[in-house]
N, CA and C atoms as an extended XYZ file, in Angstrom:
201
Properties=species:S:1:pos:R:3:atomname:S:1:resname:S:1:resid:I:1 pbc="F F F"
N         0.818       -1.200        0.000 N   UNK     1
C         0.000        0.000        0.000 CA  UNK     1
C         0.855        1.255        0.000 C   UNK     1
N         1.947        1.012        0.787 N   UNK     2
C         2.801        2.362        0.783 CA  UNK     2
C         3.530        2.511       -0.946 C   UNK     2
N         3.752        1.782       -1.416 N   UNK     3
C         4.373        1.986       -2.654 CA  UNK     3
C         3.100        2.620       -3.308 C   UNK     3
N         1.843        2.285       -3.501 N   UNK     4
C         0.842        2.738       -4.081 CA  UNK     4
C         0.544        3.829       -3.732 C   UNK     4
N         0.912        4.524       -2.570 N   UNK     5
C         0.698        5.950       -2.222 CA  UNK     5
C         1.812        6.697       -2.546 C   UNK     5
N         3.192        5.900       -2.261 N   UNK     6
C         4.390        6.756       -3.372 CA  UNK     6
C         3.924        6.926       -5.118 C   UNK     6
N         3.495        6.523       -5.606 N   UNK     7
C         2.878        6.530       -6.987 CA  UNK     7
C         2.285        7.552       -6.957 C   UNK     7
N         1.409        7.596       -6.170 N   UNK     8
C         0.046        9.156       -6.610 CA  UNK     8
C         1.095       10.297       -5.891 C   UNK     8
N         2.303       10.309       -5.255 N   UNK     9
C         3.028       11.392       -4.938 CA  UNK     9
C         3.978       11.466       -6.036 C   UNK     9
N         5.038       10.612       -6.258 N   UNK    10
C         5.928       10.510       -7.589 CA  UNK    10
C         6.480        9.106       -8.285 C   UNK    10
N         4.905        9.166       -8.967 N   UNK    11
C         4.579        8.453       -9.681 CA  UNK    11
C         6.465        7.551      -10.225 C   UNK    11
N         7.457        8.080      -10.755 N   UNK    12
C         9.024        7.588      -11.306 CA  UNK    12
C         9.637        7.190       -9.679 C   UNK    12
N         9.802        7.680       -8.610 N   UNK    13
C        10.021        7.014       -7.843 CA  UNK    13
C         9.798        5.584       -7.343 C   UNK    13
N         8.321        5.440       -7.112 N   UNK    14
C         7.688        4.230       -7.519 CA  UNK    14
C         7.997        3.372       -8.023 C   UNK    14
N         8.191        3.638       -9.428 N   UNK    15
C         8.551        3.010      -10.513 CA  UNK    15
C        10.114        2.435      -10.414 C   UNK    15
N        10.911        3.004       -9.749 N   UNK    16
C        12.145        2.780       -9.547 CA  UNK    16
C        11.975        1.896       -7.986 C   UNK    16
N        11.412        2.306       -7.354 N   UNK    17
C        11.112        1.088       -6.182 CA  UNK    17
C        11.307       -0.469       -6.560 C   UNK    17
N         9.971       -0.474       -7.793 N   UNK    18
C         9.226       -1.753       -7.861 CA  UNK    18
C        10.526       -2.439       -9.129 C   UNK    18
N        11.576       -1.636       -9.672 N   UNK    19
C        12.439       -2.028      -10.633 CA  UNK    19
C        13.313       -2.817       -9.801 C   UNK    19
N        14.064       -1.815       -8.994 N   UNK    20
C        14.812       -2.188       -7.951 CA  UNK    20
C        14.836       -3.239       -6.519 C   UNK    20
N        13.614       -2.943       -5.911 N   UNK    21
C        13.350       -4.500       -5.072 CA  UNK    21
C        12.825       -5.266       -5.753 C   UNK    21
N        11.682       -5.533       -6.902 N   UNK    22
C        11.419       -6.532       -7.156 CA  UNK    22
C        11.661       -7.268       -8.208 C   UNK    22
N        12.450       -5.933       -9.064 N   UNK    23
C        12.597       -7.097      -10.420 CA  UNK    23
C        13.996       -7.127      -10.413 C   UNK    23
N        14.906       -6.483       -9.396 N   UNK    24
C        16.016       -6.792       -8.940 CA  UNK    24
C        17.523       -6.522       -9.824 C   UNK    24
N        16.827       -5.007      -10.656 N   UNK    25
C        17.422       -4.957      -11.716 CA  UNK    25
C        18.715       -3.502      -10.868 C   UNK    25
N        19.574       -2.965      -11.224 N   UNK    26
C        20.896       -2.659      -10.922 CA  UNK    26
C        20.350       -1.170      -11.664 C   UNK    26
N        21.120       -0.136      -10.383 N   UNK    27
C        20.893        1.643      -11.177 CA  UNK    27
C        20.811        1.768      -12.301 C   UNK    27
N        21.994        1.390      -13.309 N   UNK    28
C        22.146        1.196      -14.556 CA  UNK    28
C        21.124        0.783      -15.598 C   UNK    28
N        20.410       -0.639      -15.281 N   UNK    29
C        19.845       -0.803      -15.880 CA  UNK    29
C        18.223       -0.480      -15.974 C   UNK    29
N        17.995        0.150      -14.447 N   UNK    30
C        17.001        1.269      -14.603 CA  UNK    30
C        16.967        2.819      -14.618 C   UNK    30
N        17.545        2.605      -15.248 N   UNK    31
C        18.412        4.109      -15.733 CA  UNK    31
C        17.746        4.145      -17.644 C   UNK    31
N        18.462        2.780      -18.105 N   UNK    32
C        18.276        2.135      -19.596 CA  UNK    32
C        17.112        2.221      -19.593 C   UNK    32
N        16.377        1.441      -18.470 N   UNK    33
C        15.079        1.184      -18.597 CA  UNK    33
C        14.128        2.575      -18.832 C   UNK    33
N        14.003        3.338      -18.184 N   UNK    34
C        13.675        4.564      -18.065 CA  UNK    34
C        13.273        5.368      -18.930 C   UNK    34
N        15.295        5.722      -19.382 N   UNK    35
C        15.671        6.150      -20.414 CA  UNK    35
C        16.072        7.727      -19.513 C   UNK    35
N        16.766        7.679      -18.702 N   UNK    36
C        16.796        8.619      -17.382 CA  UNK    36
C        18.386        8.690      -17.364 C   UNK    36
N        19.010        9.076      -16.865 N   UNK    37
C        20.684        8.974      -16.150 CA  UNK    37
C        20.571        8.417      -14.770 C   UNK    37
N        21.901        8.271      -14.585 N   UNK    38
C        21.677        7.231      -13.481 CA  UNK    38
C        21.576        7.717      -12.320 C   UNK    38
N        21.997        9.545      -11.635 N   UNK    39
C        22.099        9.993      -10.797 CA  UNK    39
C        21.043       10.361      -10.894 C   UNK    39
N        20.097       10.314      -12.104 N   UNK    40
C        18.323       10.782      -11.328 CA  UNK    40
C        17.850        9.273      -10.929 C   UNK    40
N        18.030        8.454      -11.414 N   UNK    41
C        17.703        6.931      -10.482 CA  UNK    41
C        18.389        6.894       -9.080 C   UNK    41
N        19.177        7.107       -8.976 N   UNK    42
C        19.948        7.568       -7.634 CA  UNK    42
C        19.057        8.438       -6.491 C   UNK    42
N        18.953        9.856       -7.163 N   UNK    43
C        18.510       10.624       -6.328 CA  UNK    43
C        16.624        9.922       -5.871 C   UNK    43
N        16.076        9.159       -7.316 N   UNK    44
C        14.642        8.610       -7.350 CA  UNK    44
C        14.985        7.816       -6.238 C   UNK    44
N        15.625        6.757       -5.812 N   UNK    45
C        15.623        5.953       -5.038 CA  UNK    45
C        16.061        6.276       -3.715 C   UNK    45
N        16.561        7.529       -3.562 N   UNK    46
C        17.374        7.797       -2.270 CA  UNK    46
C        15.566        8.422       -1.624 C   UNK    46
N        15.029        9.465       -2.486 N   UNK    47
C        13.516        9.696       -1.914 CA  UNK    47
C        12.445        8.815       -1.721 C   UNK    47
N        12.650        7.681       -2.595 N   UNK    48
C        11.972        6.849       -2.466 CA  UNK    48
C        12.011        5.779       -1.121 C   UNK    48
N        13.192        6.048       -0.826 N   UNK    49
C        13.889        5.071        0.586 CA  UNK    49
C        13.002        5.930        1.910 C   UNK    49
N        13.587        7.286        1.955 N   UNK    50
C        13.288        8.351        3.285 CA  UNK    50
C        11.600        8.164        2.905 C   UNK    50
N        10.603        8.542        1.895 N   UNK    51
C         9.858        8.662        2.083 CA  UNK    51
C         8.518        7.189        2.594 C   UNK    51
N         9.226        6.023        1.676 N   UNK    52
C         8.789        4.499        2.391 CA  UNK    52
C         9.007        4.325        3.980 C   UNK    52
N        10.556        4.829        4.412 N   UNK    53
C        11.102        4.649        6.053 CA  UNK    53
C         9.925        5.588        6.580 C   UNK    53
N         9.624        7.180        6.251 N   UNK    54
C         8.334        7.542        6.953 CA  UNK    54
C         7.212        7.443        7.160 C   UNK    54
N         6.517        6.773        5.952 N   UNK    55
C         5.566        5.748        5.484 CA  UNK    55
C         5.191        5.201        6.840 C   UNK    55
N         5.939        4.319        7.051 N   UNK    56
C         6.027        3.223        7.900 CA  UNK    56
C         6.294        3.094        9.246 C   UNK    56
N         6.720        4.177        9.710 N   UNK    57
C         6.540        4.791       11.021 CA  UNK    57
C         5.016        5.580       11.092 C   UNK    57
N         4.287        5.911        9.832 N   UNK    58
C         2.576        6.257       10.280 CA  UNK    58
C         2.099        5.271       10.396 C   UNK    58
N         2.456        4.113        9.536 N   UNK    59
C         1.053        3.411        9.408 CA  UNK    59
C         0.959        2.784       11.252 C   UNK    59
N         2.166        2.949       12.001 N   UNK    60
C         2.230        2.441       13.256 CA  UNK    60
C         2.098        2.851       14.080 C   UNK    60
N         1.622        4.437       13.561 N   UNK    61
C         0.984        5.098       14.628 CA  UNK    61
C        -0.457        5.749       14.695 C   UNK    61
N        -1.269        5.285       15.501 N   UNK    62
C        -2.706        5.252       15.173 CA  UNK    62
C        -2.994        6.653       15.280 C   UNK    62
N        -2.290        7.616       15.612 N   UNK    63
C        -2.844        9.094       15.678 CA  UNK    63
C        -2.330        9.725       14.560 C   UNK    63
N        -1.875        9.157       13.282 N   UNK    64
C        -0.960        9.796       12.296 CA  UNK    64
C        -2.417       10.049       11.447 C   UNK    64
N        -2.432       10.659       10.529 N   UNK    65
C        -3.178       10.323        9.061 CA  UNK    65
C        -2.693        9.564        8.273 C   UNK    65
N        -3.711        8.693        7.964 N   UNK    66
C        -3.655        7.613        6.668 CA  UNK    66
C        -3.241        8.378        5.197 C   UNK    66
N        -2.150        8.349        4.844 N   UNK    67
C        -2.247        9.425        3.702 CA  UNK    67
C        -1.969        8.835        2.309 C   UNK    67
């Protein structure tokens, strides 16, 4: 669910999530994939990390908003 709410925020982050943990593919080659450079896959995944790690400290706290 949290990846699905990174999507409706930035939508290419996301996308670099689901490249990277699940199809287990390397900066580079979602970079190719893209069609991006590799330091914006870099920087996509470094926001994509901080904003999943905060994610996930709401969903565990029952006074947060569901967002």
């Amino acid at each position: 669910r949290a990846i699905e709410r990174l999507a409706r925020h930035d939508d290419r982050a996301a996308h670099v999530v689901k490249l990277r943990f699940y199809a287990g593919l390397s900066v580079d080659e979602v970079a190719e994939m893209l069609g991006t450079s590799k330091r914006t896959v870099l920087r996509d995944w470094e926001f994509a990390r901080v904003w999943l790690y905060s994610e996930s400290g709401r969903e565990g706290d029952a006074g947060a908003p569901n967002l």
